[in-house]
C-alpha positions as CSV (number, residue, x, y, z in Angstrom):
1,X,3.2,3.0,-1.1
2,X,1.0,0.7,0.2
3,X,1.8,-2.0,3.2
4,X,0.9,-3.8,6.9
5,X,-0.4,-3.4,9.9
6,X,0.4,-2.9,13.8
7,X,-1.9,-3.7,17.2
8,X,-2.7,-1.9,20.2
9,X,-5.2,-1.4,22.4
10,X,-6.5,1.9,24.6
11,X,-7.8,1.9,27.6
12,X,-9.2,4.6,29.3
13,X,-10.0,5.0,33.2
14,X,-12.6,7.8,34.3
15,X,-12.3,9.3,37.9
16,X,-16.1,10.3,38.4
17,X,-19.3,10.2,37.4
18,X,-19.4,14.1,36.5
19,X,-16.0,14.2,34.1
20,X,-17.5,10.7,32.4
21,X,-20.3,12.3,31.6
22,X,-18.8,15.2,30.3
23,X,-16.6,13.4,28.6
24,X,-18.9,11.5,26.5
25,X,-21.1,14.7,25.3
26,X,-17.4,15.6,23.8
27,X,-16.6,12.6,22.2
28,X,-20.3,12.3,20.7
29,X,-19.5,16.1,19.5
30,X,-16.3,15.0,17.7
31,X,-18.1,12.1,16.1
32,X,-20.5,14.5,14.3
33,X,-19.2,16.9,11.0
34,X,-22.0,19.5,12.3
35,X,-20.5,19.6,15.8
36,X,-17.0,19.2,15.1
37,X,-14.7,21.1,17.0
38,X,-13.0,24.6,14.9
39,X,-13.7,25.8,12.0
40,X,-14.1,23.5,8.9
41,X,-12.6,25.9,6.5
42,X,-9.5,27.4,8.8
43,X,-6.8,25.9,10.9
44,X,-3.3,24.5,10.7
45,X,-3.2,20.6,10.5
46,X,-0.7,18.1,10.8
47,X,-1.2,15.0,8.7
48,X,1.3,12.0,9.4
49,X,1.8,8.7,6.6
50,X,4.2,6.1,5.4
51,X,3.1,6.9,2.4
52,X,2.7,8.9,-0.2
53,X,5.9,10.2,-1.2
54,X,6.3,14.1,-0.4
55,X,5.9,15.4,-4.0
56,X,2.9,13.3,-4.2
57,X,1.5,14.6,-0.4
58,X,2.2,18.4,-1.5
59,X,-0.1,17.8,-5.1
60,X,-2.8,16.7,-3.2
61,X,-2.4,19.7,-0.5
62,X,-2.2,22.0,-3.5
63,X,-5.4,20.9,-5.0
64,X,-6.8,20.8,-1.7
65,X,-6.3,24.3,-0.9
66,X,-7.5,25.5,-4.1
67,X,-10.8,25.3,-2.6
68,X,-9.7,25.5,0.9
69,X,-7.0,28.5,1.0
70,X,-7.2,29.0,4.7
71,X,-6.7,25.0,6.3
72,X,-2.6,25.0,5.8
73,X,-1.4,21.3,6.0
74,X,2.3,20.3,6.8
75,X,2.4,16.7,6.1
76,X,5.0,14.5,7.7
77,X,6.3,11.0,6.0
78,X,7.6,8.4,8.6
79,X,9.4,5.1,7.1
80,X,7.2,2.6,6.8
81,X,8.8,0.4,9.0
82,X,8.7,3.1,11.8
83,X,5.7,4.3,11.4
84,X,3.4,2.4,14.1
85,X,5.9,3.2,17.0
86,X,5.8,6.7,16.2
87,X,2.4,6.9,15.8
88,X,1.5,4.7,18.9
89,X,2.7,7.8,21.4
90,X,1.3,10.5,19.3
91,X,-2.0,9.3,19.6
92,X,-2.0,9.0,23.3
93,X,-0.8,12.2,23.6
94,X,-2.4,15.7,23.1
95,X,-0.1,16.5,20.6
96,X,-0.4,14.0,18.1
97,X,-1.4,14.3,14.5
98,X,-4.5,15.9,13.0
99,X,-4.6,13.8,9.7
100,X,-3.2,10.3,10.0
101,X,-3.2,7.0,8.0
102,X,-4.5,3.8,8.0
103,X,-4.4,0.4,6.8
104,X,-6.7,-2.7,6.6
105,X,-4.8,-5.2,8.1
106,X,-1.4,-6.7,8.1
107,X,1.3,-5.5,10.4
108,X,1.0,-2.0,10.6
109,X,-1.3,0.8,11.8
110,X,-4.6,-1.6,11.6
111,X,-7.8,0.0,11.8
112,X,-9.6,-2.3,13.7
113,X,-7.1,-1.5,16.7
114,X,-5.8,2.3,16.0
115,X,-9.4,3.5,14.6
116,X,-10.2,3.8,19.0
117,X,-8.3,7.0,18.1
118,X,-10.4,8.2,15.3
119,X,-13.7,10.3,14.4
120,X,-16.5,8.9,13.0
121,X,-16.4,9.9,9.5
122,X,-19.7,8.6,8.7
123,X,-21.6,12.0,9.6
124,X,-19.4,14.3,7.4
125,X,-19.4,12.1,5.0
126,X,-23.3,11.9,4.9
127,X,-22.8,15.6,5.0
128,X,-20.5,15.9,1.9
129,X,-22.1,13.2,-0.4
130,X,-26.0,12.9,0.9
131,X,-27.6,9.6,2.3
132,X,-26.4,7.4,0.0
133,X,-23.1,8.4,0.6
134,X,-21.9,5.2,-0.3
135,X,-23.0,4.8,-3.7
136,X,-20.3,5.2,-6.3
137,X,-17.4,4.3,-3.8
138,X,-14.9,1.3,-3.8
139,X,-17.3,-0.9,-1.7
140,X,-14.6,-2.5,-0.1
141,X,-12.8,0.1,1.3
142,X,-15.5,1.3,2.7
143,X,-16.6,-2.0,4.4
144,X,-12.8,-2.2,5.4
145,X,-12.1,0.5,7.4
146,X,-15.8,0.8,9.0
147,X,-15.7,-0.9,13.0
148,X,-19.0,-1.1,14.5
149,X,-21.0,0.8,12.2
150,X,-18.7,3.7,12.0
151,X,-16.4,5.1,9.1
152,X,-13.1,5.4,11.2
153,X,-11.1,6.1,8.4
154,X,-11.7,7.7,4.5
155,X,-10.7,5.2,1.9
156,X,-8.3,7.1,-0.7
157,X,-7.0,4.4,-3.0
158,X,-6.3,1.1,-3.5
159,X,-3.2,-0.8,-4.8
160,X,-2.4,-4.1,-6.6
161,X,0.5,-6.3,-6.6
162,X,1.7,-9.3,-8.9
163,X,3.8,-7.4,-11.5
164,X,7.4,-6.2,-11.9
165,X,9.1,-3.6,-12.8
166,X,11.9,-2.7,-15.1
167,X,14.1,-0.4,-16.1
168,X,14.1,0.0,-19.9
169,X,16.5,2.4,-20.2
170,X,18.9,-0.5,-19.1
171,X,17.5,-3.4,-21.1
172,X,17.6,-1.5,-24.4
173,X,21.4,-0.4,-23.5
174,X,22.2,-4.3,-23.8
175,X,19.5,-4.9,-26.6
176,X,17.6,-6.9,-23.8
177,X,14.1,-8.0,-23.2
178,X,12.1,-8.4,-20.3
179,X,12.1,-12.4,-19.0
180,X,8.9,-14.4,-19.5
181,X,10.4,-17.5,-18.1
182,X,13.0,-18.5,-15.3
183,X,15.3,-19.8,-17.6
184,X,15.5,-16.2,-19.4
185,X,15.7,-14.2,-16.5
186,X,18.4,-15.9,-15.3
187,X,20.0,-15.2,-18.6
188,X,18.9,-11.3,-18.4
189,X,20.6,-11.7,-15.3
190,X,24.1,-12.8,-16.6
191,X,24.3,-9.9,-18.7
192,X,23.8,-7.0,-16.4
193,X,25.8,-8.5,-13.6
194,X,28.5,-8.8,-16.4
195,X,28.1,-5.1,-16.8
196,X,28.4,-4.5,-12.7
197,X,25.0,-4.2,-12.1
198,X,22.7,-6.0,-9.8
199,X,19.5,-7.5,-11.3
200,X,16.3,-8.7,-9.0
201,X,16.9,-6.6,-5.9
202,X,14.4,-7.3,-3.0
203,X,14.6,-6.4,0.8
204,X,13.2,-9.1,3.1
205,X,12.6,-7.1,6.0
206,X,9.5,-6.7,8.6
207,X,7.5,-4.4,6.4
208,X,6.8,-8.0,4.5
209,X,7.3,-7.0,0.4
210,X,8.4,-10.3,0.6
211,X,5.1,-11.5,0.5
212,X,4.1,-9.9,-2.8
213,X,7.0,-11.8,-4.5
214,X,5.7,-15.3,-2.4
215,X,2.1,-14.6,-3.5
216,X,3.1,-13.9,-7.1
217,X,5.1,-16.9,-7.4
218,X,2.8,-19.1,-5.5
219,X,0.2,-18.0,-8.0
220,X,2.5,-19.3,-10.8
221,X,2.5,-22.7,-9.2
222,X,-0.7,-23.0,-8.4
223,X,-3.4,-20.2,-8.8
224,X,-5.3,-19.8,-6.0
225,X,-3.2,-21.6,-3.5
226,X,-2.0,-18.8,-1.8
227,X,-5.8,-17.1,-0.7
228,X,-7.1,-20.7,0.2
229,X,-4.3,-20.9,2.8
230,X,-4.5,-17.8,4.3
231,X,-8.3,-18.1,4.6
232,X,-7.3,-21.4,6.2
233,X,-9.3,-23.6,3.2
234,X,-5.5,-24.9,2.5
235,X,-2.4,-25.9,4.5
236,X,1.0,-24.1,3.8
237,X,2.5,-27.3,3.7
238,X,0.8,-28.0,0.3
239,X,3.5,-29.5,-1.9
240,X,2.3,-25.7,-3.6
241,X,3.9,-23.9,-0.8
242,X,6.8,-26.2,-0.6
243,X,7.5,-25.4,-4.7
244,X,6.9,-21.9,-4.1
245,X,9.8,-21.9,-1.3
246,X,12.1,-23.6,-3.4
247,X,11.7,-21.3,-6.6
248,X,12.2,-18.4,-3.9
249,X,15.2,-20.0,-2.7
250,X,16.4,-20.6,-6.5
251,X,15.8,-16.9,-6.7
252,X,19.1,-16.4,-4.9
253,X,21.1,-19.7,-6.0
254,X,20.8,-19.2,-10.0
255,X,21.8,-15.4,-9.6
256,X,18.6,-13.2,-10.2
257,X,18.0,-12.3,-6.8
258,X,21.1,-9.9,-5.8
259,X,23.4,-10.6,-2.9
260,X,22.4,-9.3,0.7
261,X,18.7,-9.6,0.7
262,X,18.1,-10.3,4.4
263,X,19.8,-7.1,5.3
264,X,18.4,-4.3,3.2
265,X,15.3,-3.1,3.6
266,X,12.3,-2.7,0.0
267,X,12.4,1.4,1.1
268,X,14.8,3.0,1.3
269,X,17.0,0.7,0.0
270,X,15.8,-1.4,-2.6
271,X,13.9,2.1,-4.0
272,X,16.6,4.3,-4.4
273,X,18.7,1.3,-6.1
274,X,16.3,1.3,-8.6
275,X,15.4,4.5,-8.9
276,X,19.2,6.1,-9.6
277,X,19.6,2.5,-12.0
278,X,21.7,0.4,-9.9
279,X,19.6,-2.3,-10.9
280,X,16.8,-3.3,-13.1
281,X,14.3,-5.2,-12.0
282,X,12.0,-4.8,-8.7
283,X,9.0,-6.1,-7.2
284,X,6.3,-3.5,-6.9
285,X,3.1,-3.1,-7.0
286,X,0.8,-0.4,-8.9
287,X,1.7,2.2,-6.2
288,X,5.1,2.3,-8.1
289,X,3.9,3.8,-11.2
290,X,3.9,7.1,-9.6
291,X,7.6,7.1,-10.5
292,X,6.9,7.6,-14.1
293,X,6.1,10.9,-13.8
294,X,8.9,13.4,-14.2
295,X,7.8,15.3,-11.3
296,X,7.5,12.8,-8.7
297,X,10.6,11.1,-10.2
298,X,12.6,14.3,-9.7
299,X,11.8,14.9,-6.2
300,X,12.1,11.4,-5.1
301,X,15.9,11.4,-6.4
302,X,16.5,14.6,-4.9
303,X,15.1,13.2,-1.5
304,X,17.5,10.2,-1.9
305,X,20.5,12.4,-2.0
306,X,20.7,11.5,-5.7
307,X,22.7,13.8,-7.9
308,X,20.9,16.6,-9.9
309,X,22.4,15.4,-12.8
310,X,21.1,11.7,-12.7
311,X,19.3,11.0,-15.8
312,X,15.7,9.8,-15.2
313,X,15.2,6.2,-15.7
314,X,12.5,5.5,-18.4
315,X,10.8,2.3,-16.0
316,X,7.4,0.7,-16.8
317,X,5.7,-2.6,-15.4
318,X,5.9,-6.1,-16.6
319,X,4.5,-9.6,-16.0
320,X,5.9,-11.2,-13.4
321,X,8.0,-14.1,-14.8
322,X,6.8,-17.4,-15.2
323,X,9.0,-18.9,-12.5
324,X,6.8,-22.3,-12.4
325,X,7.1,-22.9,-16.1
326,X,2.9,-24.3,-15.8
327,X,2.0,-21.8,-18.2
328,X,-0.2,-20.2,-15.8
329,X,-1.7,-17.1,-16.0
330,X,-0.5,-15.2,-12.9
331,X,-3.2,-13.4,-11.0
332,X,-3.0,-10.0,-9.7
333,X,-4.1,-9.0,-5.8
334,X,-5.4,-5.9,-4.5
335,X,-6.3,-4.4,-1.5
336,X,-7.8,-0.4,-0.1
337,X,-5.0,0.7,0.5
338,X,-4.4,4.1,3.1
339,X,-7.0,5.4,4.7
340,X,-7.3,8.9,6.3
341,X,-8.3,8.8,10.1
342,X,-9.1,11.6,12.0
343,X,-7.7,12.1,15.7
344,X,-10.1,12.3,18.2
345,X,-8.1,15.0,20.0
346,X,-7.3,17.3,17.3
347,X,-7.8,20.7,18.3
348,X,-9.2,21.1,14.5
349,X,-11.1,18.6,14.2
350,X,-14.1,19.9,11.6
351,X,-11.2,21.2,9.1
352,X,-9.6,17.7,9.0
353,X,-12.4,15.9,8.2
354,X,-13.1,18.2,5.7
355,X,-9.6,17.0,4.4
356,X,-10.3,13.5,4.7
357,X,-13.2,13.4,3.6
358,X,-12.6,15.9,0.2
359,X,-9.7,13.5,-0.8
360,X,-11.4,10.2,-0.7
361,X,-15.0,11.6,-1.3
362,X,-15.1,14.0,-4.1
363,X,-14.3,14.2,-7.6
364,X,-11.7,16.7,-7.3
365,X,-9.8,14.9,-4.2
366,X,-9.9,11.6,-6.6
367,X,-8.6,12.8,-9.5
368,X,-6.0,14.3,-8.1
369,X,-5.0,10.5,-6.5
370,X,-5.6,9.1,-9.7
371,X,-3.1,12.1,-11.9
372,X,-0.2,10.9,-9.4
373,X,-0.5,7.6,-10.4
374,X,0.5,6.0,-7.2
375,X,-3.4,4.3,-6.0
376,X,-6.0,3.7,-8.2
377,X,-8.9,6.3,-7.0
378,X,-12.1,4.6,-5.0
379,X,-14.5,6.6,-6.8
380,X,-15.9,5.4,-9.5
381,X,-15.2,6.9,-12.8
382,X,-12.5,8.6,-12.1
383,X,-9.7,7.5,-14.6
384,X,-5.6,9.3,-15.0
385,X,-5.7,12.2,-17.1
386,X,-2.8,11.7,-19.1
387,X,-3.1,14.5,-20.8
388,X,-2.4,16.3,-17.9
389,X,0.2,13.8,-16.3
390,X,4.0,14.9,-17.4
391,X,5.3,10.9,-18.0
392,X,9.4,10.8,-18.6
393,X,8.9,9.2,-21.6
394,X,5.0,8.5,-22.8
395,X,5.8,6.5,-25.9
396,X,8.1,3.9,-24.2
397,X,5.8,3.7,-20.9
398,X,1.7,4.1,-22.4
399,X,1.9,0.6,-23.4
400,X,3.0,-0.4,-20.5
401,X,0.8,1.6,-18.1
402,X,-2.2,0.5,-20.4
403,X,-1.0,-3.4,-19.9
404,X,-1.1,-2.6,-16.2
405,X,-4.8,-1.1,-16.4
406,X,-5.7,-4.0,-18.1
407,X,-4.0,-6.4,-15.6
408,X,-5.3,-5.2,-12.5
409,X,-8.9,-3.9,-13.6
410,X,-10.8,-7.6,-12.6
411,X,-9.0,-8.1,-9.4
412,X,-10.3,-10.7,-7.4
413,X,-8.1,-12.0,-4.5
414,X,-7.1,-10.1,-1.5
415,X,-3.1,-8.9,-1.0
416,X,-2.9,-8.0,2.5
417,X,-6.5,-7.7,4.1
418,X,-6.7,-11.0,5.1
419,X,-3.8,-11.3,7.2
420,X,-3.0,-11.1,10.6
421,X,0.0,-10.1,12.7
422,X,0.7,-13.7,13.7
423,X,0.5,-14.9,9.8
424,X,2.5,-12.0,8.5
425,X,5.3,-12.8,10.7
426,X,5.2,-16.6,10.2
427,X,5.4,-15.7,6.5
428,X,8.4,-13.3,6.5
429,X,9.7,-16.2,9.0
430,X,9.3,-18.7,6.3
431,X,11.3,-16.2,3.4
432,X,14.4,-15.7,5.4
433,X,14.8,-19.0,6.8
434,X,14.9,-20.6,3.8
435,X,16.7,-17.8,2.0
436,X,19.7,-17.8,5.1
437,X,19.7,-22.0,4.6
438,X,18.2,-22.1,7.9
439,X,15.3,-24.4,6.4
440,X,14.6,-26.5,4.1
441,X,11.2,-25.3,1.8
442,X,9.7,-28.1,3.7
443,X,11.0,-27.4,7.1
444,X,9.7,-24.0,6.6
445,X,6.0,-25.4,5.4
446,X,5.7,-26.9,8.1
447,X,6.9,-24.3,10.7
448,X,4.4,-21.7,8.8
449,X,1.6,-24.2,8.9
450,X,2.0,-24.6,12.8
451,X,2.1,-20.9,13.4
452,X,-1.0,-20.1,11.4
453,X,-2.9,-23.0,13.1
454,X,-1.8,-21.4,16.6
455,X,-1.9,-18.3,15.7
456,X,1.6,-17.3,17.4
């Protein structure tokens, strides 16, 4: 799962000439693979994320240790939402994590403010790959997570957003098809409520999914409205912006988008709902596909508390809906999604960069991303092994998943790396006042518009 970004800043105060000096041959020691501190090849680490899922964690320490028996990994998975103010402490401490993630931008664990806590990379990296370490990577990931000419952080996917997802186990129960228009998914909508189910569940909450359903139906208004106005090229109180709030605000009134959205939140909430089929329909993005592996699918039920006995749901991606009725094609957005940072006061810090550095750097690490089908690998030709990837049910979901690599191979606009703190706030703002009635879509525009010129 893929999401935002948090701030802080570090400051450290040094008593004497003597311990600054000292101090600075030790950082300079963790900043280089061949004078790491421990062993690269044996420890124990700890490696802390909002994402990936468990299952999908342990697959990649498997692989991992396959070649590296003796550097044991626990990992630990924090709720998105949570995840910066645990990590915030840990980091200041001595007994924070080994291993930990981060993200471009957003409102979550930023790199441009937590990578003062992490390694160079660039060193091992040069040490794992050659000079050109570079070549052959996703270039920007790499640009992404590097501040001031360092590598703080090992790109190990990237995501894209702009689809839906549905449960077709459901749909084919009520001889259904998945809506093109607004007009059908209303209809679609009708039926399954009719049958006590919800429909279009979403959770509006500060991790900001929201934005992927204002982005996708912004791009259905107008396509490329949405990146002009966060790179400021466009004001959010475009008439675009104004439609867009008032076909998200329909959402609700014409009975797709179920009951209670401001108080749930996308995980765990909307997830499980989905997952066990209390609904059909969600907004996620390619990290999502995961899900259609029996495996994953399995232990993500069994973390939700979900009976043994569930049957698993047979789910593939979708276009999003044409909600404007424009006929317009609506463009996906992509971003590098986690990265793996090293902690500059890891006791181990050699063996977890040779972690980091193995899963986003070499072909074995990236196949193994790209067989549990939750990021797209960043290495270049590294493609799912299907073959090898147990899918609930292949027939039903391969068109699907092949629509999807279709859809989102010729990305071009940003999802998340482009904005701030202040913007991601004004925009989940902007959601849930007009979705509570507090605004009008205009009255929202304008309040949005305001806050991203002030930057508050």
């Amino acid at each position: 799962m893929p999401f935002h970004s948090w701030s802080r800043r570090s400051v450290r105060l040094i008593a004497t000439v003597a311990t600054a000096g000292l101090l600075a041959v030790g950082l300079a020691a963790c900043s280089a693979s061949s004078g790491a501190q421990g062993s690269p090849t044996k420890a124990n680490l700890t490696w802390w994320g909002w994402t990936p899922d468990q299952a999908v964690a342990q697959n990649a320490i498997t692989e991992f240790n396959k070649q590296y028996p003796n550097i044991h990994i626990t990992f630990k998975k924090i709720q998105d939402a949570d995840y910066a103010a645990a990590l915030r402490p840990a980091l200041a401490s001595s007994s924070g994590p080994d291993v930990f993630n981060l993200l471009v931008g957003g409102t979550g664990a930023a790199v441009k403010t937590y990578g003062v806590d992490a390694v160079d990379l660039t060193p091992a990296m040069q040490k794992l790959r050659g000079s050109d370490w570079k070549t052959g990577l996703f270039e920007a990931g790499v640009k992404d997570f590097t501040v001031g000419g360092q590598l703080k952080a090992a790109p190990i996917g990237k995501v894209a957003s702009g689809m839906m997802w549905v449960n077709l186990d459901l749909f084919n129960k009520y001889g259904l098809k998945p809506p093109t228009t607004l007009q059908e998914w209303e209809s679609v909508c009708k039926v399954f409520r009719s049958h006590n189910l919800g429909c279009f569940r979403e959770g509006v909450d500060p991790a900001g999914f929201e934005q992927d359903t204002l982005h996708t139906i912004a791009n259905s208004v107008k396509p490329g409205f949405y990146e002009d106005a966060v790179a400021g090229k466009a004001k959010w109180t475009d008439p675009a912006m104004v439609q867009t709030l008032t076909i998200w605000k329909n959402l609700q009134g014409q009975g797709i988008l179920d009951p209670g959205a401001l108080g749930i939140q996308q995980y765990p909430d909307v997830n499980n709902a989905f997952l066990s089929g209390q609904v059909p329909m969600v907004q996620m993005g390619t990290w999502y596909r995961q899900y259609t592996r029996t495996d994953t699918l399995k232990a993500a039920l069994q973390g939700a508390g979900v009976s043994a006995s569930t049957k698993l749901l047979t789910m593939a991606p979708v276009p999003f809906p044409d909600v404007a009725g424009n006929g317009n094609t609506i463009a996906a957005f992509s971003d590098p999604d986690y990265a793996l940072a090293v902690n500059k006061k890891s006791q181990h810090i050699a063996a977890a960069e040779t972690f980091a550095t193995w899963l986003g750097g070499t072909k074995e690490g990236q196949q193994v991303i790209a067989n549990n089908l939750d990021e797209d690998p960043v290495l270049a030709g590294v493609t799912p092994d299907y073959k090898s990837v147990p899918l609930v049910n292949a027939a039903l979901q391969t068109p699907g998943l092949d629509w999807l690599s279709k859809y989102t191979s010729n990305v071009t606009e940003a999802r998340l790396a482009n904005i701030s703190g202040p913007l991601d706030q004004a925009l989940l703002d902007a959601a849930s006042t007009v979705l509570a009635g507090k605004a009008t879509p205009q009255q929202a525009a304008a309040t949005l518009q305001s806050q991203a010129a002030s930057g508050q």
